[in-house]
Structure formats: structure tokens, C-alpha cells
N, C-alpha and C positions, 0 to 999 in steps of 0.2 A: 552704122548698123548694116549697110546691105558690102558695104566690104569685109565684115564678119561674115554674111552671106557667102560671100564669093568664095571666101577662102575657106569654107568650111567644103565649097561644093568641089574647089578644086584638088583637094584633101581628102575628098568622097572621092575624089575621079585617078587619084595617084593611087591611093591602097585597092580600087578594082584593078588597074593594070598590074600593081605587082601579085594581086591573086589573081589573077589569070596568066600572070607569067608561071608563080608557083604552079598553078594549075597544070598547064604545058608540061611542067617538068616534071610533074607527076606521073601523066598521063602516057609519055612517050617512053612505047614499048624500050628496055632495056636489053640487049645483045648479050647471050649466053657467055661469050668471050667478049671478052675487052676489048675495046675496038684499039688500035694504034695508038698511043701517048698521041703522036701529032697529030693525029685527025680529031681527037674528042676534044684536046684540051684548045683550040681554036674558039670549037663551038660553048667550050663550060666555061672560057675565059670571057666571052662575048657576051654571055646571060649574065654572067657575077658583076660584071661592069653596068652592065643595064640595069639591073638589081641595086646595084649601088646607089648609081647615080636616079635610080626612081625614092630610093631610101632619104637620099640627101635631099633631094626637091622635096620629100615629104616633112623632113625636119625643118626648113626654110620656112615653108607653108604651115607650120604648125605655131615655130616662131613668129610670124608674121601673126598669128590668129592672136595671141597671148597677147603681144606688143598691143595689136589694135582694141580688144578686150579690156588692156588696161589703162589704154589712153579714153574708153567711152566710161571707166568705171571714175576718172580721175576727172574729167568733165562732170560728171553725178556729184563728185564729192564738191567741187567748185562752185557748183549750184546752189548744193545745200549752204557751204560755210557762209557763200556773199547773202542766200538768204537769210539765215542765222542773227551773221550781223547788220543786215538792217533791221531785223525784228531789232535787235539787242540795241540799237541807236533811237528805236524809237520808243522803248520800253523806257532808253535813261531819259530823254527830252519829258517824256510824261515824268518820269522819279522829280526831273528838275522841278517841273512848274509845280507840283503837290507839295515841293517841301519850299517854294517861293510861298503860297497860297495859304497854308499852315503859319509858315511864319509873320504872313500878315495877318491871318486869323487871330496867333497869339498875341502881337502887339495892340490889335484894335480889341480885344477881351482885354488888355492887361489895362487900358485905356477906359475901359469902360470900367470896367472895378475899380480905379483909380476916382473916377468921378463918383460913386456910387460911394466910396466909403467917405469921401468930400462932403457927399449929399448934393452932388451939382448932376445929376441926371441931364443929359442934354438928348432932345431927339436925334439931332446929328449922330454924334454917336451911337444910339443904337440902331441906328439907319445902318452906318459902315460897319460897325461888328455883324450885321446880319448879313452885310452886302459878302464881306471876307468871308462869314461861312457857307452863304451860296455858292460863291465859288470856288470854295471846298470842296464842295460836294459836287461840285460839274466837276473837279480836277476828279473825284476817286472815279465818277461813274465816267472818264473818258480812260481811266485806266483800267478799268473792268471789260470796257468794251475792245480795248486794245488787248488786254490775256484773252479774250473770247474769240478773237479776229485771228491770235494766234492756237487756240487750240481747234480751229477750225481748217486750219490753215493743216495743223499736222495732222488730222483726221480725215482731211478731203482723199489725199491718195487711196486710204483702206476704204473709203466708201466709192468710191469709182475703178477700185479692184472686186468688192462685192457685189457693188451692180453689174458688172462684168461678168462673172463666174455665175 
């Protein structure tokens, strides 16, 4: 950021020289007669060079501004994508364990209506179908709390832009 500074000032400080060269040549009284081919064009070739060469430093300086502008906007996007994909690694680890957790829920209900339509009720059983849907229900409410972590997450910037402004 402060060599986007630099070059913005050094950019600020090329285009006052070349208006203040303009300036000069503005300014300086013109001779009813032409002065000599050799004596003027020394001095008009001497300006147009300096002219020049403040123009090209300034296109340098401009390209350098661009370049550096676009290396701080590609570090922003770097940021974003690695955080993106850790949200997105940690969204699937939670997908995993809910549909591990579900699936033990289904087996220990399909286990418990198996006994039930037997007529063998066992407390066991319904101790572990309740234990599988307890932790059912921790699996959703840690995935809820993980989209809330992330919509928090993407709302933080606009509210520390608003408390700002």
C-alpha cells in the first residue's frame, strides 16, 4: 500500500514538472521574426527531449502503479479463496459426521422396531436409539452454528465499514 503511495506522489510530482515546463513555454514572450533555424531549434529540441523523457518516466510510473495495484488486489483475492476453502473443509467434515450420525440413528430405530414388532422391547435399546438421536441433534446444532460462524464471518467487513463511516 504505501508504494501505491509513492508512486501515486511520484506521478503527482512528474505531471507538475511537465506543467510547469508547458507552462514556460507558454509563458515565453514569442519574437515578431523568427529567430534563426539554428539558434531556436537547439533550444525547441532540448525542451521536446525533456518533454519526452518526463512523458516516459511518467508512463513507467504509471505502469508500476497498475502492476503494484494489481499484485495488492491478487493478494485480496488469495485471501478470500484460502478462506472460502477452509470454511468449505469445514462445512464437509460437519456434512460427514451428520450423515455418519443419521446413519447410526437409522440403524439403531430400524433395531428398535425390529424388537418392537418381535415384542422384545429392551431398555438397552431404547437407551441407544435415543443416545443416536441425541447426537443427531448436537451434529445439526454444530452445523447451524458453523453457517452462523460463517455468515458472520461475511457480514463482519460491512459492519466495521459502517462503524467506520
Amino acid at each position: 500500500m504505501q508504494e501505491i503511495t509513492e508512486l501515486e506522489k511520484r506521478i503527482a510530482a512528474a505531471l507538475d514538472r511537465i506543467g510547469k515546463g508547458v507552462d514556460r513555454l507558454v509563458s515565453q514572450p514569442r519574437a515578431a521574426a523568427p529567430v534563426s533555424g539554428s539558434a531556436a531549434a537547439p533550444a525547441d529540441t532540448v525542451l521536446r527531449a525533456q518533454l519526452e523523457e518526463e512523458k516516459s518516466l511518467t508512463a513507467q510510473l504509471q505502469a508500476r502503479l497498475r502492476a503494484a495495484r494489481d499484485r495488492e488486489a491478487k493478494g485480496d483475492l488469495q485471501e478470500k479463496v484460502d478462506r472460502l476453502t477452509q470454511d468449505l473443509d469445514m462445512q464437509g467434515l460437519e456434512l460427514q459426521r451428520m450423515r455418519r450420525v443419521n446413519a447410526s440413528l437409522r440403524e439403531q430405530l430400524e433395531t428398535l422396531r425390529s424388537a418392537q414388532a418381535a415384542g422384545l422391547t429392551e431398555p438397552g435399546l431404547i437407551n441407544r436409539a435415543m443416545q443416536a438421536e441425541l447426537e443427531a441433534l448436537r451434529a445439526m446444532r454444530l452445523t447451524e452454528m458453523a453457517e452462523m460462524d460463517e455468515i458472520l464471518a461475511a457480514l463482519e467487513p460491512h459492519l466495521t465499514e459502517a462503524r467506520n463511516a
